[in-house]
N, C-alpha and C positions, 0 to 999 in steps of 0.2 A: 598180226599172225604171219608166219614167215609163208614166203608166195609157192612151196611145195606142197605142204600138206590142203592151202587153201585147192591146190589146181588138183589134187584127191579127192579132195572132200564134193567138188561142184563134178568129179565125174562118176562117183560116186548116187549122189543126186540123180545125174542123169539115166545112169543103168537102173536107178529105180523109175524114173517115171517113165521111163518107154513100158514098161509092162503096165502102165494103170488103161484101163478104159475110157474110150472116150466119148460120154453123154450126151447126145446131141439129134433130137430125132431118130433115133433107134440106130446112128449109124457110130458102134463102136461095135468091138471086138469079142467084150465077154463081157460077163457079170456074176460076180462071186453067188453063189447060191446063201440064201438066209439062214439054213442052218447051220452054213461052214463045216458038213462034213469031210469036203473032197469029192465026194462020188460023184461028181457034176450034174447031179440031180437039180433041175429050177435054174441052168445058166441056160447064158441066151447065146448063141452063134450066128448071128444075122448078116454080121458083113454087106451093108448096105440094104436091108428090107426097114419097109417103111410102115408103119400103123397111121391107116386111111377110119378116120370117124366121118359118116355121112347122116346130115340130117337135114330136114326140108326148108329150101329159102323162104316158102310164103306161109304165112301163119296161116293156124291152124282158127278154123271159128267152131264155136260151140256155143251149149247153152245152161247155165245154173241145173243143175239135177242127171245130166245125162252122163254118160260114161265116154270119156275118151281115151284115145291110143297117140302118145307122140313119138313117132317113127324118130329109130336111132340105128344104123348097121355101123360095122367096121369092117375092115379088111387087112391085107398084108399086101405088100407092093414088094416086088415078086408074090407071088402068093406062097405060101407054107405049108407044106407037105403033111407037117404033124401038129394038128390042134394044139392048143398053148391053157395054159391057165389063167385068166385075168379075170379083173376087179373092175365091178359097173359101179359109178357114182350119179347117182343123179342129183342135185341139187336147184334152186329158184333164186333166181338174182332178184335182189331189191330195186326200188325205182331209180339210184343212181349207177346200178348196174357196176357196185364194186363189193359190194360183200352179197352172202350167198347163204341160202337156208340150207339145211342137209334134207332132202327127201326121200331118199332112196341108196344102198349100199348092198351092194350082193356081189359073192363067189359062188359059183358055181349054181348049187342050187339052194344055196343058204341066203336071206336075204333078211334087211332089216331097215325099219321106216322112223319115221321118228315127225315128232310134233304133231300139227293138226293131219298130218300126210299118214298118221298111223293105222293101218288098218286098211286104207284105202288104198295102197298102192302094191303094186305087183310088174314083175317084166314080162311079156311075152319075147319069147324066144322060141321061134316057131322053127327058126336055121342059126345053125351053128355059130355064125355072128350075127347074129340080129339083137340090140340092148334095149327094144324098146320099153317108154313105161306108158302103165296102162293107170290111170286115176278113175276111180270110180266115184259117183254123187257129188259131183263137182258143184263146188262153194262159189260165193263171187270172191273171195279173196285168192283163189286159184292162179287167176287170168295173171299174164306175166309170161318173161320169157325161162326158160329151164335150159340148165348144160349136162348134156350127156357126158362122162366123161369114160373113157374107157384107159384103165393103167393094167402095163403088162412089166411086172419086175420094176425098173426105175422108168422107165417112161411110161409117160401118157398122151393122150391127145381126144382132142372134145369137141363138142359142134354144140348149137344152142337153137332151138326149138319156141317159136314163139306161139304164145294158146291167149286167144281172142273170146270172150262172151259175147253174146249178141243181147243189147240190152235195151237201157234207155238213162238217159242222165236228163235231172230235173233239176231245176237251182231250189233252195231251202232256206228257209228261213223260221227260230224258232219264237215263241208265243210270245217272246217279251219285245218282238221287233226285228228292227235291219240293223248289220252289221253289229250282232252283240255275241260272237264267237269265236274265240280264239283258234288254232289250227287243230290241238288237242279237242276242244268243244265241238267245232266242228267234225272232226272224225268219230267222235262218238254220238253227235246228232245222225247222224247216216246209217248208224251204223240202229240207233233204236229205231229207224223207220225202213226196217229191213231193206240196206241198203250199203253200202263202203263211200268211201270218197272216191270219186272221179279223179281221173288220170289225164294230163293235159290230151291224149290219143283218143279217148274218149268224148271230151268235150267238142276236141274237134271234129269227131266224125258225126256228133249231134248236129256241130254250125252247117256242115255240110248237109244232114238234115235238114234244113233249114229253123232251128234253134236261136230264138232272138230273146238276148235278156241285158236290161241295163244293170244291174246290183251287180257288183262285185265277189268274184266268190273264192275259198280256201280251193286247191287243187289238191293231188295225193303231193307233188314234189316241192310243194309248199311254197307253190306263187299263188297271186291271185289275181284271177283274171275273168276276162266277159264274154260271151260271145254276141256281135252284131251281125244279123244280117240285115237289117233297113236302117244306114245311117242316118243319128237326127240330133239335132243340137246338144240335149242334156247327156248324150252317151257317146261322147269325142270327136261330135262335131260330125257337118253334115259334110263336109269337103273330106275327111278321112271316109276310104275302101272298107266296104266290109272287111268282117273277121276277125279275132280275136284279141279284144284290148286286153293289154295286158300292166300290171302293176309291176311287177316282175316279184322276186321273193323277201317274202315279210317273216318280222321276225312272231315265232310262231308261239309264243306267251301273251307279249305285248300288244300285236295289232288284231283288230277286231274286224268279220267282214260277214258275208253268208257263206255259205259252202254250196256245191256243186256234188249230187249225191248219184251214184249210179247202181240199178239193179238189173236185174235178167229175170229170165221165165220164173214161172212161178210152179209149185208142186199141187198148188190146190185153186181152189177158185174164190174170187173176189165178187159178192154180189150185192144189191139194191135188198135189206130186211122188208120185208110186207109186213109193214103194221097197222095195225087200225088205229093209230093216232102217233103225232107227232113226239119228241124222246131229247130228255135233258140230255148231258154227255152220259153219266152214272147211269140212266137209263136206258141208253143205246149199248154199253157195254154190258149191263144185263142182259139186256135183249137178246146180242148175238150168243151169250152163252149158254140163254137158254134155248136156243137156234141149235145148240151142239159146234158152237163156232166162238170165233172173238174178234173183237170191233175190228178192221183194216186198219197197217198203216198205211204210210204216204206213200213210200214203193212200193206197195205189194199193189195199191192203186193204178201207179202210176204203171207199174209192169202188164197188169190184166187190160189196160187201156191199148199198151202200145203193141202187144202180142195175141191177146183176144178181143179187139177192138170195142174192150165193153164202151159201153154207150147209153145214156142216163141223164135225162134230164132234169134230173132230183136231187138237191143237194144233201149230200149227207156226212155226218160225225167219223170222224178217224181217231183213231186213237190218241192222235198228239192234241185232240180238241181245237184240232179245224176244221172248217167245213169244205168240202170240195166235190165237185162232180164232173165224172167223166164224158167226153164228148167225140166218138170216132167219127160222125157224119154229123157236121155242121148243121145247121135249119136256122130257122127265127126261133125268138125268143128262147137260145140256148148259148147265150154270149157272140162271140165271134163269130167271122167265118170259116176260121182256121179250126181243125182239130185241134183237141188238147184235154188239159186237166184243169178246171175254171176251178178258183179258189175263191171263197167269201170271207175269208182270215180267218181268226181266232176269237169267235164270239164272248161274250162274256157271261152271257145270259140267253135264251130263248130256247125253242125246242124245235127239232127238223129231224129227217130219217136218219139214218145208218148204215154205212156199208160195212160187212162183215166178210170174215175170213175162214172159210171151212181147208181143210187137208183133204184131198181126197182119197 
């Protein structure tokens, strides 16, 4: 190309891109409006203002059935004279914290929910930037952290809100033995003893608990691991620190282990059936139903134990066809001296009580 029309052509170029906008944290010049008619309707003149998303550094706790509010505001740096039209997204990061559920989307006062969030979700907006959301009848699959994200024309900017249940995580094991469930099997053993998989945050806030168990178990982020607090030979040796052994991550088909199951408060109550005699499994689950109830599982147990400190020195049938009894105040002849959940496995035959599950 002969070197004239080239040194045209590049300044050419240049007379165009001095006029484009420059996208960078709110700090460009304009922004074509979306309808492209001219009237300057929907551009932006900011010349250096800034969109400020604020939301809370310490997580938030809560509990399975209650209603919470995760605080979101935003602002304008300089602040802005004349209210703006913008777009609230709310979405829930998974446990690697790179892809993201959609929960919530609204302009103005049109809003829309989507998946298990449908129905339950809404923003209070009580001041003119305020994006908070509000969840209602919170599931244990809730807990997790959420990003606010607030976009105005091409920019956005977001803050992330972390929501804690307050639970209890128990290790599991199903009827046919130790270590016979994959990471798939195991998430769904948790999930039929009204329960999810435990999240490594979780398990350790149990060990801090003080939560002592040698079997190996599935996590949600698909290691598997233990938690020790009284080092002893068969469980990594008496010379290794408390705390969490871990396997690190296994592949989630092939290896087999227990699972680590976690629940939260309960909506009804867990109690000891009065019977005047003792109850095959098939008869314990009659039993409660004609109680106006149905047999306990293993979480909704282990939850009424760790939140209503039930307490029972009677073994009784669960649904998964173990027997187990709860214990919030120690004594003789009710196993340990520790509180807990005492387990006699998975009978094969005989007859004992039942604990049952009413709604209230």
């Amino acid at each position: 190309m002969p070197l004239l029309p080239l040194v045209v052509m590049l300044l050419q170029l240049g007379r165009g891109c001095c006029g484009l906008p420059f996208y960078n944290g709110f700090y460009y010049d304009h922004v074509m409006n979306d309808k492209g008619n001219g009237n300057g309707n929907g551009e932006v003149h900011f010349n250096g203002v800034k969109l400020v998303v604020e939301t809370p550094e310490d997580a938030i706790f809560t509990y399975r059935g209650a209603n919470i509010t995760l605080p979101c505001r935003y602002h304008y740096e300089p602040k802005l004279e004349t209210p703006r039209k913008i777009r609230i997204k709310w979405s829930k990061l998974r446990e690697d914290n790179t892809k993201e559920r959609d929960v919530l989307v609204a302009i103005g006062l049109k809003h829309r929910s989507f998946g298990e969030f449908r129905g339950r979700v809404h923003l209070r907006q009580r001041g003119e930037q305020e994006a908070s959301l509000v969840i209602s009848d919170l599931r244990l699959q809730d807990y997790g952290k959420y990003r606010c994200e607030v976009i105005d024309g091409l920019e956005d900017e977001s803050g992330i809100v972390e929501l804690e249940l307050r639970g209890v995580v128990f290790p599991y094991q199903p009827h046919h033995g130790r270590y016979r469930l994959n990471f798939h099997e195991a998430k769904k053993a948790c999930e039929e003893q009204d329960a999810v998989i435990a999240s490594f945050e979780q398990l350790f806030k149990s060990w801090e608990e003080g939560l002592d168990w040698c079997n190996a178990g599935w996590l949600l982020d698909g290691t598997v691991q233990y938690p020790i607090s009284l080092p002893r030979e068969p469980c990594g040796g008496k010379r290794l620190a408390p705390g969490i052994r871990s396997y690190g991550e296994r592949h989630k088909n092939l290896h087999y282990f227990d699972v680590f199951c976690f629940s939260s408060a309960l909506k009804g109550k867990v109690y000891y059936l009065a019977h005047p005699e003792k109850l095959t499994l098939e008869e314990a689950k009659q039993a409660c139903q004609d109680d106006g109830a149905e047999i306990a599982k293993v979480g909704q147990l282990y939850a009424a134990w760790k939140f209503f400190s039930l307490d029972r020195c009677d073994a009784g049938w669960l649904a998964d066809g173990s027997i187990r009894y709860p214990i919030a105040f120690p004594r003789p002849n009710c196993g340990p001296p520790e509180p807990g959940v005492r387990s006699f496995g998975f009978p094969d035959k005989g007859k004992f009580g039942v604990y049952c599950y009413k709604l209230n």
